[in-house]
C-alpha positions in Angstrom: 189.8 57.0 145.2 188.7 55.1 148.5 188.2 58.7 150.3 185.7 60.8 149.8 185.8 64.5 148.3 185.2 66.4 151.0 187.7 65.1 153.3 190.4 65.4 150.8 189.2 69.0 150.5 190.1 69.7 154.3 193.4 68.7 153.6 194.6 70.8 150.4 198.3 70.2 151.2 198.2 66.2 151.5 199.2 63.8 149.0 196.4 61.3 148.5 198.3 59.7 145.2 199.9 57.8 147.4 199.4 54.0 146.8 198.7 52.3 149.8 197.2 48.8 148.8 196.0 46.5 145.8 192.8 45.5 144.9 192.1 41.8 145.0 190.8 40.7 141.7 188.7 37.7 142.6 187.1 39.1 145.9 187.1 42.8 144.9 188.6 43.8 148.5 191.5 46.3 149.0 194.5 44.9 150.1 196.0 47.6 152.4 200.3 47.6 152.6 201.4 49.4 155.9 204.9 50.3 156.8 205.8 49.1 160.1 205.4 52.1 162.7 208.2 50.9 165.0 211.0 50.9 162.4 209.5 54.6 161.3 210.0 55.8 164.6 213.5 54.4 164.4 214.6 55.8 161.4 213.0 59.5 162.4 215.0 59.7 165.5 217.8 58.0 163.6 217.5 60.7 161.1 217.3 63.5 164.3 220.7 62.0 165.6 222.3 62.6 162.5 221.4 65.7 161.7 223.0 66.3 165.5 226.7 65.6 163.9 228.6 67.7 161.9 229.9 65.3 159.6 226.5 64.1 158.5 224.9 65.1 155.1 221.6 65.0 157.0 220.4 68.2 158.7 216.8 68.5 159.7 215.4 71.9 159.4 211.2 72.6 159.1 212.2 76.8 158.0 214.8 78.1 160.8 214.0 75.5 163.1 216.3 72.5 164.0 215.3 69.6 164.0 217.9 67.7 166.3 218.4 65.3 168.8 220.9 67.9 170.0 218.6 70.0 171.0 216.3 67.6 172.7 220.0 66.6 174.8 220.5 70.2 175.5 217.3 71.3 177.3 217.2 67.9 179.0 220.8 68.9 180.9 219.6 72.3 181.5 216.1 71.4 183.2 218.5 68.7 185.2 217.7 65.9 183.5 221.5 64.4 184.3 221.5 65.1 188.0 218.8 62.5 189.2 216.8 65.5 190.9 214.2 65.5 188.2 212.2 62.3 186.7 210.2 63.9 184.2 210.6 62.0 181.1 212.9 58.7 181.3 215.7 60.0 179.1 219.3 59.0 179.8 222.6 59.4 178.2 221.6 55.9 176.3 219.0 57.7 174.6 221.7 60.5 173.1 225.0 58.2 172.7 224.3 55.4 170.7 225.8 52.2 169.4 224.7 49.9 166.5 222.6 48.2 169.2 220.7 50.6 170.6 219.5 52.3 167.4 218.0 49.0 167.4 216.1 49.7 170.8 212.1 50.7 169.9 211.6 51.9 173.4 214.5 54.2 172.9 212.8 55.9 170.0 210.1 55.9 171.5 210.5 57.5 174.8 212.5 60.4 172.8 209.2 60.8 170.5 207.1 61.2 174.0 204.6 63.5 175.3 207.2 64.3 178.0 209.7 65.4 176.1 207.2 67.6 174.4 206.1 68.7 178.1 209.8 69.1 178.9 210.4 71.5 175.9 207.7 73.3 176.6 208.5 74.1 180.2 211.9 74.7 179.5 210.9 77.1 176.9 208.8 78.9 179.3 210.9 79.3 182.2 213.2 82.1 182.3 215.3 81.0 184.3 216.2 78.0 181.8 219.2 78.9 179.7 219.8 76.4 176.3 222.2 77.4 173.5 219.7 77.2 171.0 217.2 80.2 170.6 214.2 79.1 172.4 211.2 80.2 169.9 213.0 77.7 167.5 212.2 74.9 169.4 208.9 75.1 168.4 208.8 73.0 164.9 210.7 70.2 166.8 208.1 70.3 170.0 205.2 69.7 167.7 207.3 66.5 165.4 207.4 64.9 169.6 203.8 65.9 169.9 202.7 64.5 166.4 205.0 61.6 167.0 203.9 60.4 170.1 200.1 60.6 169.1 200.9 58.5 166.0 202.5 56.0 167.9 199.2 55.8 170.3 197.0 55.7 167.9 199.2 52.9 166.2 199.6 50.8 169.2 195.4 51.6 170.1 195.6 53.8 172.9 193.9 57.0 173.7 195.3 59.4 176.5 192.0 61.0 177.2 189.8 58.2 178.2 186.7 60.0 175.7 186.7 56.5 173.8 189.1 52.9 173.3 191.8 53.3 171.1 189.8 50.6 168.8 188.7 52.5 165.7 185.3 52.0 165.2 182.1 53.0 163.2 181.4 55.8 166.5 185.0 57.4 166.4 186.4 56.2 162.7 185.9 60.2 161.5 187.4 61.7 164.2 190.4 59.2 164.2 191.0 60.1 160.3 191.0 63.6 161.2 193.5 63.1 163.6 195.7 60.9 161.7 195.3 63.7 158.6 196.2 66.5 160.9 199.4 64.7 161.3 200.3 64.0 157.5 199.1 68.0 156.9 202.1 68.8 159.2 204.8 66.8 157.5 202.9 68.1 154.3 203.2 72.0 155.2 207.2 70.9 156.1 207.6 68.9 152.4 206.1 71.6 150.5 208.0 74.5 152.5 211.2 72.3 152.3 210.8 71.9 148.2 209.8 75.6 148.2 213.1 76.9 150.0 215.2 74.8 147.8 214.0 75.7 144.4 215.2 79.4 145.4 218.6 80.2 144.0 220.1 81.6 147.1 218.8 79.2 149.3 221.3 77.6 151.7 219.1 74.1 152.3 219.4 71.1 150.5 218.1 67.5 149.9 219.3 67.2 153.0 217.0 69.1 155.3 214.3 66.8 155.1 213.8 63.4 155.5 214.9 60.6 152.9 212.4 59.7 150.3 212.1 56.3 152.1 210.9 57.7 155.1 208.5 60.5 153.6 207.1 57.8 151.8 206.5 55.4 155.0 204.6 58.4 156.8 202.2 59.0 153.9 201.5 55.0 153.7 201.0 54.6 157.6 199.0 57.1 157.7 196.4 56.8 154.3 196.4 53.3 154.8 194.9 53.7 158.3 192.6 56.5 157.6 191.2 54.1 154.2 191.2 51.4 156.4 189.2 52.9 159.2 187.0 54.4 155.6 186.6 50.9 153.9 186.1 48.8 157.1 184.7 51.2 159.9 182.9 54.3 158.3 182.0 51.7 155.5 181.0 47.8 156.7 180.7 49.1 160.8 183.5 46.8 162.3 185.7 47.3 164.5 189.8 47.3 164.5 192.5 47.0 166.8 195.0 49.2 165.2 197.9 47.3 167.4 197.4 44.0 165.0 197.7 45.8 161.6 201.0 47.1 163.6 202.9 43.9 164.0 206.1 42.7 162.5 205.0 38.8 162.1 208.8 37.9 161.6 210.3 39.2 164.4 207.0 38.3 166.9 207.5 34.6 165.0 211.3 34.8 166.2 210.7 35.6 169.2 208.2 33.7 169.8 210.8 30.6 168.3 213.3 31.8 170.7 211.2 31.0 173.9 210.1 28.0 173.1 214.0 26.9 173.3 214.5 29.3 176.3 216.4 31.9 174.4 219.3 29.2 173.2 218.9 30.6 169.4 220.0 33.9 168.9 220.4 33.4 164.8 217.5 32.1 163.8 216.7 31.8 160.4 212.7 31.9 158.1 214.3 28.8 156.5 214.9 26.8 160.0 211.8 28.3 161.7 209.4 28.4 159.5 
């Protein structure tokens, strides 16, 4: 209801039921909930690693295309991402054997979700002389979730790669930077509907499975209204101006760690109750 009718009318496949927020009933002003964006990412390329293992229920497909972390492992050893000679993205073997800890790593996440790695498919794809087991044109769904994924995370943390304007949303760019972050729901959208489409069929061989839990398809669709109603209700609406990396923080962990430098690092089980 806090969007108008024609931009829900470029996006026929999107979901704008969604509820993102509360309305304060003394001041009147939407309260806006947003999932944290670094546990997100975490739990997409957690999702992407399990879908790499055969004993694992989940298995990411958008139609024939994998959706793997796999895949992402095996055109990084074949454009010589294991023998030091190329630095193209800053995958290692951390990145594709994981422990309890690591899965815990943001950076992790997000250097798989990376324009890079989107570069590095893409070049892979292209040369000839690159040989994966995986048929190349069916890297293409998983190229663009890198591509959507790493402009997502940019326009979380309030960056822009292209220099035309700050990553700041603001009353000059707030249009263009709903459109963007729309563009991005529409493609999970397309893959939800197709998903639900293929399963319904009788002699379908995809599952539940092949798509992401409900938790996480929910946590995309609230990141992403609640930013483009944000940038609506404050931007478009009242002309201020709003560094998306603040709406982005987790205050517990930032009060933690900030808890755990002011006693050098001694505290490594620190508690709301004794901290706050």
């Amino acid at each position: 209801d806090h969007l108008s009718k024609e931009l829900k009318e470029m996006y026929p496949d999107v979901d704008f039921s969604e509820k993102i927020g509360m309305i304060d009933l003394l001041s009147g002003h939407i309260t806006v909930l947003l999932p944290d964006m670094c546990h997100l990412v975490k739990n997409i390329v957690t999702a992407m690693e399990l879908s790499s293992k055969p004993a694992s229920k989940r298995n990411l497909f958008y139609g024939d295309n994998p959706i793997n972390l796999n895949a992402i492992k095996e055109m990084w050893i074949a454009t010589g991402g294991m023998s030091n000679q190329q630095n193209h993205t800053k995958l290692t073997t951390k990145h594709f054997h994981k422990d309890a800890y690591l899965r815990m790593r943001v950076y992790l996440a997000t250097q798989i979700l990376s324009l890079s790695v989107a570069k590095m498919l893409e070049d892979g794809v292209a040369d000839d002389d690159i040989s994966v087991p995986l048929q190349k044109e069916r890297y293409r769904r998983l190229t663009e979730l890198v591509k959507h994924m790493d402009r997502l995370v940019d326009i979380c943390n309030g960056r822009n790669r292209d220099g035309t304007d700050s990553g700041m949303f603001t009353p000059e760019n707030g249009a263009a930077r709903q459109r963007e972050l729309l563009d991005i729901l529409d493609w999970f959208s397309k893959w939800k509907k197709l998903h639900d489409e293929e399963v319904g069929t009788e002699d379908s061989t995809k599952n539940e499975y092949c798509f992401f839990a409900d938790q996480t398809w929910r946590c995309i669709k609230s990141l992403i209204l609640g930013l483009v109603v944000l940038i609506e209700k404050w931007c478009i609406e009242n002309g201020e101006t709003i560094d998306p990396s603040d709406t982005n923080t987790d205050d517990c962990e930032k009060h933690f760690g900030d808890s755990r430098q002011s006693v050098g690092g001694s505290h490594d089980k620190l508690t709301a109750l004794q901290w706050g």
